[in-house]
C-alpha positions as CSV (number, residue, x, y, z in Angstrom):
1,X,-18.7,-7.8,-136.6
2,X,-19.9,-6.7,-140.2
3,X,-22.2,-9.3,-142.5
4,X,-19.6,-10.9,-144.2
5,X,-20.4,-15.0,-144.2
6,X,-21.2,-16.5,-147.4
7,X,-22.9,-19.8,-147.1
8,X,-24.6,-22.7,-148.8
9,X,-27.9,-23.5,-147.6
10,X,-29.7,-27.3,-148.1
11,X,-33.0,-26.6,-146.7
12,X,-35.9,-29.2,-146.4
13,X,-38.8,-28.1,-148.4
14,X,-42.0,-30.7,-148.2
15,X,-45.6,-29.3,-148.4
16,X,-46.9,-31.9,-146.2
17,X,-46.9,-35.3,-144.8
18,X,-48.1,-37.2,-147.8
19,X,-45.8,-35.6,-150.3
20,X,-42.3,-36.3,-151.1
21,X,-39.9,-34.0,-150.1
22,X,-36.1,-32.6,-151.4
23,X,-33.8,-30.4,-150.7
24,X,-33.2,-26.9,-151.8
25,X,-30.3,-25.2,-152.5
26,X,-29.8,-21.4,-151.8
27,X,-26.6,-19.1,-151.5
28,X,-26.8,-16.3,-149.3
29,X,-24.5,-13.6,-148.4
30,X,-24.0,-10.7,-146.0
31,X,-24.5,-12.7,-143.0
32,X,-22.8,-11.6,-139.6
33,X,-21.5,-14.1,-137.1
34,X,-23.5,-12.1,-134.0
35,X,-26.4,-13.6,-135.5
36,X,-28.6,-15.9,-134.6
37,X,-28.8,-18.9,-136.4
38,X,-33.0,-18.0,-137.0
39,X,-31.9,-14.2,-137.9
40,X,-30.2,-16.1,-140.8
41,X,-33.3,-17.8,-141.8
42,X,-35.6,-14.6,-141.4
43,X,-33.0,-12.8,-144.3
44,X,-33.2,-15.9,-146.6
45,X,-37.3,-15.8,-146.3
46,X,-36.9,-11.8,-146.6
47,X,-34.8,-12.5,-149.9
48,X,-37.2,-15.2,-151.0
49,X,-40.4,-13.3,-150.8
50,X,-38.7,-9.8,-152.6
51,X,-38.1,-12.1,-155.3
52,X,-41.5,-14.1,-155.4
53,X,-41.2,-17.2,-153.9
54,X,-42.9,-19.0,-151.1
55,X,-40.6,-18.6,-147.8
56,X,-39.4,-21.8,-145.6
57,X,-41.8,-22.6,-143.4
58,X,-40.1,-23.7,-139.5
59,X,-41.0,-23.5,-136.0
60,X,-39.9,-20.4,-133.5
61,X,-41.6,-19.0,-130.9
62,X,-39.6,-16.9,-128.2
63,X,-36.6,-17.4,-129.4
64,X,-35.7,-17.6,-125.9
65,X,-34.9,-21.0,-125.4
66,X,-37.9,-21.7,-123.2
67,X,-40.7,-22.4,-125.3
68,X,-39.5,-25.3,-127.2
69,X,-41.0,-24.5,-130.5
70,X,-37.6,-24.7,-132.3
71,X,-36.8,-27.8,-134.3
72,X,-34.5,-27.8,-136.5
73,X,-32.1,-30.6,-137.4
74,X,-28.5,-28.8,-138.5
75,X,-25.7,-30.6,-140.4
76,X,-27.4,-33.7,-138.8
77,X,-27.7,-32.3,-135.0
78,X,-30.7,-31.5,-133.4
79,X,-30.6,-27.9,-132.6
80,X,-27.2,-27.8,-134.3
81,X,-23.2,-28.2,-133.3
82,X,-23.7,-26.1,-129.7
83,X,-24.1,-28.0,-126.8
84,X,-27.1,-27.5,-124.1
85,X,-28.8,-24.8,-126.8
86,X,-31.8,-24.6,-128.9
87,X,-32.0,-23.6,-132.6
88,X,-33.1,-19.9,-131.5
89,X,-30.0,-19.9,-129.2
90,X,-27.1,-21.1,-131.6
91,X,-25.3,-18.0,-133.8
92,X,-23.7,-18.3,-136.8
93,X,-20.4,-17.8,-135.3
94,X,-20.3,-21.7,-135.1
95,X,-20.1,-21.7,-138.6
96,X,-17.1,-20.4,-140.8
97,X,-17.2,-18.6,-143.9
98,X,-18.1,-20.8,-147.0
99,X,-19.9,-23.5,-145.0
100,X,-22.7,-25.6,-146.6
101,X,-25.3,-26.0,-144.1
102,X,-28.0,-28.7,-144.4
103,X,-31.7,-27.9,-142.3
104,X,-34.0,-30.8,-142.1
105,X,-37.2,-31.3,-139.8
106,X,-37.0,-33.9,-136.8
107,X,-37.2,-37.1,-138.7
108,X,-39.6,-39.1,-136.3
109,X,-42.8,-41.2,-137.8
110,X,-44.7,-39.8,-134.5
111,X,-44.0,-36.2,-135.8
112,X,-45.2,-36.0,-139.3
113,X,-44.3,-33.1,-141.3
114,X,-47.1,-29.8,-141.8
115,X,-44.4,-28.4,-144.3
116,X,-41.0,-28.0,-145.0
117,X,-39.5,-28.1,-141.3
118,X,-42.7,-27.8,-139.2
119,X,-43.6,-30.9,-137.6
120,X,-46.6,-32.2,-135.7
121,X,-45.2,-32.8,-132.3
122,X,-49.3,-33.3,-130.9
123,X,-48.3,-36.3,-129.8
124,X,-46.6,-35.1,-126.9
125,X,-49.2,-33.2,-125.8
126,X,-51.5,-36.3,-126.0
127,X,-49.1,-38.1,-123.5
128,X,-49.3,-35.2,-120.8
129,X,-52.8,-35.6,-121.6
130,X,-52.6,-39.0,-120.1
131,X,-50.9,-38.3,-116.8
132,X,-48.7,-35.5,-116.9
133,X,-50.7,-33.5,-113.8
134,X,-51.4,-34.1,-110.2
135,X,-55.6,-33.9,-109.8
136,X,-55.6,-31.1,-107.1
137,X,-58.7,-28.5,-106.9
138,X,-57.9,-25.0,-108.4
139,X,-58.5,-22.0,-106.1
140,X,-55.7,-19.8,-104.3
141,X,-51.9,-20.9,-104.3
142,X,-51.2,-22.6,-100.8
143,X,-48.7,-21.7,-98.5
144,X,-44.9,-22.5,-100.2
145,X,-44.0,-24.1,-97.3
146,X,-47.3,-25.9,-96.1
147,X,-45.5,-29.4,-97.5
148,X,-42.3,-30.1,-96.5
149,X,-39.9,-31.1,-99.7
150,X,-36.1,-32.0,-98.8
151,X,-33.9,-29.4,-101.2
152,X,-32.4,-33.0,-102.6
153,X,-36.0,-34.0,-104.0
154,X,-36.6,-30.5,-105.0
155,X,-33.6,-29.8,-107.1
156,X,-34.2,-33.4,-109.0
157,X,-37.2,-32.7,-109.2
158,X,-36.4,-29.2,-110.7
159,X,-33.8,-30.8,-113.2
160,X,-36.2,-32.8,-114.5
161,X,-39.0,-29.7,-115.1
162,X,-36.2,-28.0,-117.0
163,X,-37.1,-29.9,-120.2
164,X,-38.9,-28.1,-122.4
165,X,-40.8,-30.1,-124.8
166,X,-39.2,-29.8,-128.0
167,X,-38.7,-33.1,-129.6
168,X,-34.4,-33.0,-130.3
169,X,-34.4,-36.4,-128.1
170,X,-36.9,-38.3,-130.3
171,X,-34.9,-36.6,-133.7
172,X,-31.5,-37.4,-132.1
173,X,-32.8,-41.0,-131.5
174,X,-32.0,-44.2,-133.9
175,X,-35.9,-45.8,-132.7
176,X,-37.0,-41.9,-132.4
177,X,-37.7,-43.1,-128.5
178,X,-39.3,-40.5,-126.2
179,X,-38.0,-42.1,-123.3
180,X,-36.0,-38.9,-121.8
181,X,-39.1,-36.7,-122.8
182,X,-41.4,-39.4,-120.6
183,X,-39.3,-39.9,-117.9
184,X,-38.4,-36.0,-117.6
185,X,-42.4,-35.7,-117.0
186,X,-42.8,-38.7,-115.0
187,X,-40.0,-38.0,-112.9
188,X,-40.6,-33.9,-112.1
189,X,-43.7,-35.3,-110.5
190,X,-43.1,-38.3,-108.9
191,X,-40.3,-36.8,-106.6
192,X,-42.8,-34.7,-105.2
193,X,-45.3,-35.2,-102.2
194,X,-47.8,-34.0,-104.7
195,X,-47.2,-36.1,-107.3
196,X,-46.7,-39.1,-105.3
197,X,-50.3,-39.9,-105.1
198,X,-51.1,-41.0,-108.5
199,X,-47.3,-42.2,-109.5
200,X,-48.1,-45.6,-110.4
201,X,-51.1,-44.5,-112.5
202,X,-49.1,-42.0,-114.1
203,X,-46.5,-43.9,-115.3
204,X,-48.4,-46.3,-117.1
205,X,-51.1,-44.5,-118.2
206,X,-48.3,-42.1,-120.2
207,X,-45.9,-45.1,-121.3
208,X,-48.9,-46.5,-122.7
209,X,-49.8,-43.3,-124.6
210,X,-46.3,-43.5,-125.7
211,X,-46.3,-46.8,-127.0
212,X,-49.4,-46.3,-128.7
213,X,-48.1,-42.7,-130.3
214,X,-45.4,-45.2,-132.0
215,X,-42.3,-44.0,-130.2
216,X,-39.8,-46.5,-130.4
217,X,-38.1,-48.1,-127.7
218,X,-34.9,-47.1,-125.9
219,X,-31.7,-49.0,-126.4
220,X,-29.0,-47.0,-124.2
221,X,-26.9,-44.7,-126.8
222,X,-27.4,-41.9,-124.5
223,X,-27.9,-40.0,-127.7
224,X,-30.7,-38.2,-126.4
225,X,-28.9,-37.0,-123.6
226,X,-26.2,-35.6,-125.8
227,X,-28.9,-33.9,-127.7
228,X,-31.3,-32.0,-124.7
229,X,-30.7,-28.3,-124.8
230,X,-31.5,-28.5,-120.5
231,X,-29.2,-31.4,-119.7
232,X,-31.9,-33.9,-119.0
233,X,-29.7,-37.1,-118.2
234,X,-30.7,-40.7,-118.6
235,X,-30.9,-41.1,-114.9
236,X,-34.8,-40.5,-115.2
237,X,-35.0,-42.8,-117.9
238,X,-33.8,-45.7,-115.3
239,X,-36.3,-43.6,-112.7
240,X,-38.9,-44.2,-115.3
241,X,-38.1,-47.8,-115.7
242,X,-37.9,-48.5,-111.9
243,X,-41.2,-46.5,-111.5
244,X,-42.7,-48.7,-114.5
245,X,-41.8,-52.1,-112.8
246,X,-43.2,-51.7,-110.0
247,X,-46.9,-50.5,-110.8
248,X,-47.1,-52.9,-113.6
249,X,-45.7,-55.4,-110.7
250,X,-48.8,-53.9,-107.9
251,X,-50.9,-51.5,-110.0
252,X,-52.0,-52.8,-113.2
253,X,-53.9,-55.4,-112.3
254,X,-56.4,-52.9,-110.9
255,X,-56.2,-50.9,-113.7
256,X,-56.4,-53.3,-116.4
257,X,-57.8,-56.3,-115.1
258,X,-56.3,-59.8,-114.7
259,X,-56.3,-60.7,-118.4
């Protein structure tokens, strides 16, 4: 198809975390529906810079859908109104000719804003810092089939691996609650001979982390299901929960003493 979408853009622009932000208003043309939705925002910032002004700062990486870099809230949807996508993967043939479209960051206390749409999601990384591995020695890959896994465990487990990082549960949230995130990492492991080891530390230790990143809590809308652009489901949130139980129930007192 040829460029011919008009549209309305409201974009987010904010130069950091300590500054108010607003939103700006810009009309661009020539836009084809075989786009993707980040093509669109590469022409805007082309257009911007020709005539002078600072381009909009967001997040892309491989625009692949792997990555996770992508984080853009659209007309109020994280990663915008596809289903099981990410912003890099959504085309402009979801939108019709004439739309106003509103971009905002992910709106979560625990991902402050760097500028305009970029967020700080470092506090993710800081709970796979807490127990998001299995302590093995490095050295050469073992034999695939050295451990026995039954193909029910290792396609849950595989589910579960799918998710990617990028944050659109915490923005799709009401408490901004990382619960699908956590449980997604908890649960890829702990279904696993090789994670089964240090499942009762891991759990805590990166609930903990959570708690203390000031994630909110989780409070069953399912909204963060609704939002993953790999189809992470709630089931490993109750996984999560069950998992949590009982360590705090035989673990934690070792851990944390009887007080």
């Amino acid at each position: 198809m040829s460029g011919n979408m008009h549209l309305t853009l409201k974009i987010w622009r904010q130069p950091n975390a300590k500054t108010k932000g607003q939103f700006e208003t810009v009309k661009i043309d020539g836009i084809s529906p075989d786009m993707s939705f980040l093509e669109m925002l590469d022409i805007v910032n082309d257009r911007e810079m020709k005539q002078g002004k600072e381009g909009f700062a967001f997040d892309h990486d491989c625009r692949e859908g792997i990555c996770g870099m992508c984080s853009l809230v659209i007309n109020g949807m994280p990663h915008g109104p596809d289903h099981g996508i990410t912003t890099c993967q959504l085309h402009m043939r979801k939108f019709k000719d004439g739309d106003t479209i509103v971009i905002e960051p992910w709106r979560a206390s625990a991902f402050p804003v760097i500028k305009d749409c970029v967020v700080n999601r470092s506090a993710f990384d800081r709970i796979i810092q807490a127990g998001g591995f299995v302590s093995v020695n490095t050295g050469a890959a073992p034999e695939a089939a050295s451990i026995p896994v039954p193909k029910d465990q290792a396609d849950r487990a595989f589910d579960a691996a799918a998710c990617i990082g990028c944050g659109a549960c915490v923005a799709a949230c009401k408490n901004s609650s990382a619960m699908l995130f956590v449980s997604a990492k908890v649960s890829h492991l702990s279904f696993l001979p090789q994670g089964k080891v240090e499942a009762k530390k891991r759990v805590l230790a990166m609930v903990a982390q959570m708690d203390k990143e000031g994630f909110g809590n989780c409070t069953n809308l399912y909204e963060c299901q609704a939002a993953c652009p790999k189809g992470i489901t709630v089931d490993y949130i109750a996984k999560m929960n069950r998992e949590y139980l009982m360590a705090t129930a035989t673990y934690a007192e070792k851990v944390y003493g009887k007080d």
